[in-house]
N, C-alpha and C positions, 0 to 999 in steps of 0.2 A: 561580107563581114559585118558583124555588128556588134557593138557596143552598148553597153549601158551603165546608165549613171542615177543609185539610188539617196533618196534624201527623205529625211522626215523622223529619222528616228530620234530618241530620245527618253527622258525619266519623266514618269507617272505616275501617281497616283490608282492604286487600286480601284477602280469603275468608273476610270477614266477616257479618255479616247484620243490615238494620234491618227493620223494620214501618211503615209507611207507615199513617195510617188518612185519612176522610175520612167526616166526618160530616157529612149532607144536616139540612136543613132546609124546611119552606115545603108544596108541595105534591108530597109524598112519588109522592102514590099515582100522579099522572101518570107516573114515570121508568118511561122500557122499557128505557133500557142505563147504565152509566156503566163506566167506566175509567180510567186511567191514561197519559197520555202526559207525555212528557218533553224535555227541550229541552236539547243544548249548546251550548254557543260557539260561534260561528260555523257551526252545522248548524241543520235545520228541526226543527219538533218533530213527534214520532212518538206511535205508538200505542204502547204497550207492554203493557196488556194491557185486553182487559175483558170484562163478566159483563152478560147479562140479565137478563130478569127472573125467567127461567126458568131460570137458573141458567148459562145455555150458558156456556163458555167460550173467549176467542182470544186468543193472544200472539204478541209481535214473536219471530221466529225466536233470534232470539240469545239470549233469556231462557229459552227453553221450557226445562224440568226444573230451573229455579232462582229461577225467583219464579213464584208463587201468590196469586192474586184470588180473594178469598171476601167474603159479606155477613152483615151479623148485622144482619133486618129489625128485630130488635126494639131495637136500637138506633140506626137508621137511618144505617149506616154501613159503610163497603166499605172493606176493607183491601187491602194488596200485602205481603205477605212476598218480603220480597227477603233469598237465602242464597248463598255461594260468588259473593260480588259482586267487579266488575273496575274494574281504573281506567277504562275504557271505560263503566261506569255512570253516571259523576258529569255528573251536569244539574239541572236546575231541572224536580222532577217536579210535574207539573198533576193534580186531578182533576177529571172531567168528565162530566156528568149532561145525559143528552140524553130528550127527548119527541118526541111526535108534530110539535111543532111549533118547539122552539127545542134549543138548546145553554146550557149552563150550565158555567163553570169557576169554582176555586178560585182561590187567591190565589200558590200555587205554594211548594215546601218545597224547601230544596237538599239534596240527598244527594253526597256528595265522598267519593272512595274514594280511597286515597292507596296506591302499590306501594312 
């Protein structure tokens, strides 16, 4: 089982930048991906980025070149740098820890960017 506990969200300024972290808990060693999705109003929620175990990384096309997913194992905890952020950013962001056999979410942080 695993757990995770998201922090960093918050209100911005248009071409602004937060840090998003999201610190795992429970049985670390099983996670092969986790990520970042996100959710607006009246839209579905998306992927917005994520990292394996191997380090790979994928993001939503609209982010590429201004938010970065990195991990610090020895913390057990995967961040999102989010910079040169848009009113089109502000959702309720998820993190999300998946295994061979289940999905695992957070409890969701609001990021709100204001033009």
């Amino acid at each position: 089982q695993v757990q995770l506990v998201e922090s960093g969200g918050g209100l911005v300024q248009a071409g602004g930048s937060l840090r998003l972290s999201c610190a795992a808990s429970g049985s670390i060693f099983s996670i092969t991906t986790m990520g970042w999705f996100r959710q607006a109003p009246g839209k579905q929620r998306e992927l917005v980025a994520l990292i394996t175990r191997d380090d790979v990384t994928n993001y939503l096309d609209s982010v590429k070149g201004r938010f970065t997913i990195s991990r610090d194992n020895a913390k057990n905890t995967v961040y999102l740098q989010m910079n040169s952020l848009k009113p089109e950013d502000t959702a309720v962001y998820y993190c999300n820890a998946k295994d061979v056999f289940r999905n695992y979410w957070g409890q969701g942080t609001q990021v709100t960017v204001s033009s």
